[in-house]
MITISE-384907 format. One record per residue (C-alpha): residue number from 1; residue in one letter; x, y, z. Coordinates in Angstrom, 1 decimal. Example, Ala and Ser with C-alpha at 12.3 -4.5 7.8 and 13.67 -1.06 7.14 Angstrom:
<torkols>
[torkol 1 'a' [12.3 -4.5 7.8]]
[torkol 2 's' [13.7 -1.1 7.1]]
</torkols>
This chain:
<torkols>
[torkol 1 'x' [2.4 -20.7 0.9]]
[torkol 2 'x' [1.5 -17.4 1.4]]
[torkol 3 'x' [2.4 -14.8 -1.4]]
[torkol 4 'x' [2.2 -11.1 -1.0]]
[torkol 5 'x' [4.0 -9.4 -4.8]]
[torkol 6 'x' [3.5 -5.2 -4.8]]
[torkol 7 'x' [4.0 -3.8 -8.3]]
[torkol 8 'x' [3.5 0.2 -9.5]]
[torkol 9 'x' [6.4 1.7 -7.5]]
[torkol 10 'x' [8.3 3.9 -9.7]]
[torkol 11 'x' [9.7 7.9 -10.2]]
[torkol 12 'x' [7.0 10.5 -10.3]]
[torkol 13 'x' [7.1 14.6 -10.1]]
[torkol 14 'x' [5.5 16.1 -7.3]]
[torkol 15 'x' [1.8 16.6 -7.7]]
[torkol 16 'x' [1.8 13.3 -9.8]]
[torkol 17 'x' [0.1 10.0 -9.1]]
[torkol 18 'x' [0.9 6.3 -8.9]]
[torkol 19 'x' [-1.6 3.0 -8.0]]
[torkol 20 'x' [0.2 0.4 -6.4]]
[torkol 21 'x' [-1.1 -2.9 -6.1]]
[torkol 22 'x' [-0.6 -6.0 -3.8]]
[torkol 23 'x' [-0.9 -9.0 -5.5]]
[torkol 24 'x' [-2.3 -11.9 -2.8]]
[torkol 25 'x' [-1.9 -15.8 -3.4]]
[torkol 26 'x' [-2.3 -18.6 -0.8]]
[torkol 27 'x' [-4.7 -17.8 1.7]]
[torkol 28 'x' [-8.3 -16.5 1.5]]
[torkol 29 'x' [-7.9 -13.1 0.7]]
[torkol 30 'x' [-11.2 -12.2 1.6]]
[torkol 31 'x' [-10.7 -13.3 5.0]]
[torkol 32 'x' [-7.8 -11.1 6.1]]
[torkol 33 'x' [-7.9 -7.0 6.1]]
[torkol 34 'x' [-4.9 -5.4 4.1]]
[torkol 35 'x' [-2.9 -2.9 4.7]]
[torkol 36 'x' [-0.5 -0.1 3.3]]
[torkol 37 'x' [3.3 0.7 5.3]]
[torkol 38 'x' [5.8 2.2 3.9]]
[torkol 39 'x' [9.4 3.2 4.8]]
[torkol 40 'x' [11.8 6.2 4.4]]
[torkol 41 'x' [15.4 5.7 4.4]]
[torkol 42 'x' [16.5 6.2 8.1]]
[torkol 43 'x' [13.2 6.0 9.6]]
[torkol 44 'x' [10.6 3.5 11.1]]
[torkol 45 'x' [8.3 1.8 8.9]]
[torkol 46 'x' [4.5 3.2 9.6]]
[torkol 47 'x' [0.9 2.5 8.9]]
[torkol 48 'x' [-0.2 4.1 5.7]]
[torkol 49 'x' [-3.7 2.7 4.8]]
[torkol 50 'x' [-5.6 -0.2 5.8]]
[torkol 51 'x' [-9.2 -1.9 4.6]]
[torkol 52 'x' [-11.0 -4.1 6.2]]
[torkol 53 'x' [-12.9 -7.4 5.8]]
[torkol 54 'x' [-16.2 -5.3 5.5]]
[torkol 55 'x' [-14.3 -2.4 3.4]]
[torkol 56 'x' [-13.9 -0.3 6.7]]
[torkol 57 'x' [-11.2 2.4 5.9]]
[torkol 58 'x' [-8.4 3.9 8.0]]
[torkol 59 'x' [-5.7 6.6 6.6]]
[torkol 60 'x' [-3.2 8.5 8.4]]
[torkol 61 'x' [-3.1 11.9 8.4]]
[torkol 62 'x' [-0.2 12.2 6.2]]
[torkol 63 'x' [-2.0 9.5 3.3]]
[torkol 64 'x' [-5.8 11.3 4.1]]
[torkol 65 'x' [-7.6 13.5 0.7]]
[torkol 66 'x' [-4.7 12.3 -1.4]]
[torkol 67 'x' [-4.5 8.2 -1.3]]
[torkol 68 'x' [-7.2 5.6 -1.7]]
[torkol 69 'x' [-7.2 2.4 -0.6]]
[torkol 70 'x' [-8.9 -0.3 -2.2]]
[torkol 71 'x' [-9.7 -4.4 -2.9]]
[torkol 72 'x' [-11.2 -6.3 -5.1]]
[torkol 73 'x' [-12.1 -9.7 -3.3]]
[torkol 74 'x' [-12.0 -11.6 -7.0]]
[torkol 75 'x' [-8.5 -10.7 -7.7]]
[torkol 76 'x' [-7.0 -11.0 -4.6]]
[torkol 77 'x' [-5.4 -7.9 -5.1]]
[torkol 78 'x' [-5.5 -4.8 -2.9]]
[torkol 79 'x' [-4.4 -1.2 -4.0]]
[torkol 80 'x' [-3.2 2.4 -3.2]]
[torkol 81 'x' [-3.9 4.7 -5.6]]
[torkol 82 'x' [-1.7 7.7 -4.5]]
[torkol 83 'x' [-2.4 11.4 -5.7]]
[torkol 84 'x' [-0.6 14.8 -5.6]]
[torkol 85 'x' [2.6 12.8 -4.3]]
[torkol 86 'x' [5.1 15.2 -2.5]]
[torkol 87 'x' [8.7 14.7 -2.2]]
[torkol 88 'x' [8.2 13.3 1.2]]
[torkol 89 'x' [6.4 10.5 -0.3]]
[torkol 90 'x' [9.5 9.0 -1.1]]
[torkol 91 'x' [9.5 5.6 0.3]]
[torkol 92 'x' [9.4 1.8 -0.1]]
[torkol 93 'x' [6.0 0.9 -0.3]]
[torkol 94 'x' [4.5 -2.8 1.4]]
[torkol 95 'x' [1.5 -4.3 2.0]]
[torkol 96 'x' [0.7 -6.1 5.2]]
[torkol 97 'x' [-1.9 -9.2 5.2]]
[torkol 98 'x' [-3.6 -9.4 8.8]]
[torkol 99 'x' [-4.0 -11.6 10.7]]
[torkol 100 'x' [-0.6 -13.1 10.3]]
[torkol 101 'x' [1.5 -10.3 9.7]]
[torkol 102 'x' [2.5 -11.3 6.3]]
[torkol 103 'x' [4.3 -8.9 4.2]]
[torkol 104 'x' [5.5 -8.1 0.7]]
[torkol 105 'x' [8.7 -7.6 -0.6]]
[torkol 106 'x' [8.0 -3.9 -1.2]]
[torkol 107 'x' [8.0 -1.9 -4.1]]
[torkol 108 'x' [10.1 1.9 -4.6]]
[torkol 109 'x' [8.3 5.0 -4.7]]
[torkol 110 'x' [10.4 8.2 -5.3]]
[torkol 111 'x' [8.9 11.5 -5.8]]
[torkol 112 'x' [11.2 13.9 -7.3]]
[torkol 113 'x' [10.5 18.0 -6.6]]
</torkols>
């Protein structure tokens, strides 16, 4: 059964940081590229960060020279280290496992100004 548990979420002052991590359990993590979402109350869920197989990088604009994403293959677990968080930042985090889709249950980031 495939497990996706995010952990780190929490309440942070602007210009603070957090690491989230994704905790991965049945499947071969190694196989499948992770991915960062989150969502903001009353809008879409969108693309934050996403690593590849071969460690292959992607951030959007609003995540780039402030979040890092990151895995480490021997503990299935992927992460987000997030600095200088902004207010805006506020959001429930999840990872994405591909291919699949699978998600997480998401984990609360709120960024207080």
């Amino acid at each position: 059964q495939v497990q996706l548990v995010e952990s780190g979420g929490g309440l942070v002052q602007a210009g603070g940081s957090l690491r989230l991590s994704c905790a991965a359990s049945g499947f071969t993590f190694s196989d499948f590229a992770m991915s960062w979402h989150r969502q903001a109350p009353g809008k879409e869920r969108e693309l934050v960060a996403t690593i590849t197989r071969v460690l292959t990088t992607y951030y959007a604009d609003s995540a780039k020279g402030r979040f890092t994403i990151s895995r480490d293959n021997a503990e299935n677990t992927a992460y987000l280290q997030m600095d200088s968080l902004k207010p805006e930042d506020t959001a429930v985090y999840y990872c994405r496992a591909q291919p699949g889709g699978y998600w997480g249950q998401g984990t609360q980031v709120t960024v207080s100004s």
